[in-house]
C-alpha positions as CSV (number, residue, x, y, z in Angstrom):
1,X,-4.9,5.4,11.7
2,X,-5.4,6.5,15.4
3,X,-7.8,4.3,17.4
4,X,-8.9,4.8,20.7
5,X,-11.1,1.9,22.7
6,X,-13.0,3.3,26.0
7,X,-13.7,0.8,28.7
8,X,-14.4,0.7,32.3
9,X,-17.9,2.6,32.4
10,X,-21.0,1.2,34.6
11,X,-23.5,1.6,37.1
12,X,-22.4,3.1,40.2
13,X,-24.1,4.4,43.8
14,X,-23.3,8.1,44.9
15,X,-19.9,8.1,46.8
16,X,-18.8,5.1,45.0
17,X,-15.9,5.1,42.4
18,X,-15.1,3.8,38.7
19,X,-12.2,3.9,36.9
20,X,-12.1,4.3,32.8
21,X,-9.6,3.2,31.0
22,X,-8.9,4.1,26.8
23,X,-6.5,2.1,25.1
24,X,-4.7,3.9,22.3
25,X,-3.6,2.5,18.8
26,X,-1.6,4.0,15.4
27,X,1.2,6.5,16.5
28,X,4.1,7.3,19.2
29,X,1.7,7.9,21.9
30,X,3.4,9.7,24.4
31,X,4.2,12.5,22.6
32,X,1.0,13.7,22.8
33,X,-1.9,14.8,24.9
34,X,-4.7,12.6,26.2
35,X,-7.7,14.1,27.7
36,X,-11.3,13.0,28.5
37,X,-14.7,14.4,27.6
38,X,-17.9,13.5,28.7
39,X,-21.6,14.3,27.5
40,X,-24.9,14.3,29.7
41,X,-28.1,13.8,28.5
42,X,-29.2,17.4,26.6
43,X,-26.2,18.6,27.4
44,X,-22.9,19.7,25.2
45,X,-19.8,17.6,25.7
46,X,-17.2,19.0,28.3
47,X,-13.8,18.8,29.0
48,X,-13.2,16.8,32.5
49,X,-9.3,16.5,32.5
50,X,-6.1,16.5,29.9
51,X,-2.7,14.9,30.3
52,X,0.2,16.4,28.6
53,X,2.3,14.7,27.0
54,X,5.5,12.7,28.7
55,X,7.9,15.3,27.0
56,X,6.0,18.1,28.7
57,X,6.4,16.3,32.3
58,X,2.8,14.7,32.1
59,X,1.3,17.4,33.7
60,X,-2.3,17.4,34.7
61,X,-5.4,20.0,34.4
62,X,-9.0,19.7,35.4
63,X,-12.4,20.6,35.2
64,X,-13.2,22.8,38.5
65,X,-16.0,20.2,38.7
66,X,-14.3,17.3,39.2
67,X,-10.9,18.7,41.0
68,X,-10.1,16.8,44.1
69,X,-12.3,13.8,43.0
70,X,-10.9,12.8,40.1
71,X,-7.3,11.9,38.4
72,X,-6.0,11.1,35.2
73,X,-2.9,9.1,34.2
74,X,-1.0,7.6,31.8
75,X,0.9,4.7,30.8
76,X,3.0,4.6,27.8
77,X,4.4,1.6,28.0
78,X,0.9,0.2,27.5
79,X,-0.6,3.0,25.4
80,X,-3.4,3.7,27.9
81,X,-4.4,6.5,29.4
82,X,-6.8,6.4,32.6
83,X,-9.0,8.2,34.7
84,X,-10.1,7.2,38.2
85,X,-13.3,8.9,39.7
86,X,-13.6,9.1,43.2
87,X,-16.8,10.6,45.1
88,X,-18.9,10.2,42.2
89,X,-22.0,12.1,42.4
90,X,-25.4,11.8,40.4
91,X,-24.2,14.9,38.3
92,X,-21.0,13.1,36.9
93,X,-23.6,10.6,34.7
94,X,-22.8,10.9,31.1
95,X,-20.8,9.4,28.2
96,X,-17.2,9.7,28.8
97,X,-15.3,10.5,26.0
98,X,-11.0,9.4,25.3
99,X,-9.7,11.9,23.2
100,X,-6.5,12.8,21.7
101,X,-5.0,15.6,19.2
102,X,-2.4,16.3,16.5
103,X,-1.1,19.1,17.8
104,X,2.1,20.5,20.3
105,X,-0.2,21.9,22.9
106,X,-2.8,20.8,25.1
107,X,-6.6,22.2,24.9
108,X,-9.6,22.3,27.3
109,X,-11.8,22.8,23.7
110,X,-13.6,19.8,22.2
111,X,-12.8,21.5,18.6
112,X,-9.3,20.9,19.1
113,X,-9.3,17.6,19.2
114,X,-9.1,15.3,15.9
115,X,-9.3,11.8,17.4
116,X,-12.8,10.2,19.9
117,X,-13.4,7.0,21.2
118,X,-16.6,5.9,20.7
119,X,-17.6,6.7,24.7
120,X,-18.4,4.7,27.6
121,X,-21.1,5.1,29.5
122,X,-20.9,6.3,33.5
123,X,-24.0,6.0,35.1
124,X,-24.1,7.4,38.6
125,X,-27.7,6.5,40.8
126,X,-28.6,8.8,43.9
């Protein structure tokens, strides 16, 4: 059984900077993709950035609102995957969301995705 354990998330001024960190359990885990969602407040949960897998040359994609500011990585010698967030702005507050899926390809679509951590929380004050 795939398990995946968020941590990292907090309280954080504007222009400050976090970094999350989802530790993975229950398969070969570089073999496939890691990504991370989050979900604000009223809002539906959105892709913020995927890493392929290592066989694919780990290559990374990202939301257009958090290019530049963001960056995801892996390690699979540890099973984690991690995202640091630079330049974080009020609008980045929400749940962030580790998430991985069963399948040879990557996906920018929640509905792809069969495994979720159970979130952290990144709270971002003006």
């Amino acid at each position: 059984q795939v398990q995946l354990v968020e941590s990292g998330g907090g309280l954080v001024q504007a222009g400050g900077s976090l970094k999350l960190s989802c530790a993975a359990s229950g398969r070969t885990f570089s073999n496939y993709p890691m990504a991370w969602f989050r979900q604000a407040p009223g809002k539906e949960r959105e892709f913020v950035a995927v890493i392929t897998s290592t066989s694919s040359g780990a290559m990374t994609y990202y939301a257009d609102s958090v290019k530049g500011r963001f960056t995801i990585s892996r390690d699979n010698a540890k099973n984690t995957v991690s995202i640091q967030m630079n330049s974080l702005k009020y609008e980045d507050t929400a749940v962030y969301y580790c998430a991985t899926l069963m399948k040879p390809y990557y996906s920018f679509n929640r509905s792809e995705y069969d495994y979720w951590g159970q979130g952290t929380q990144v709270t971002v004050s003006s």
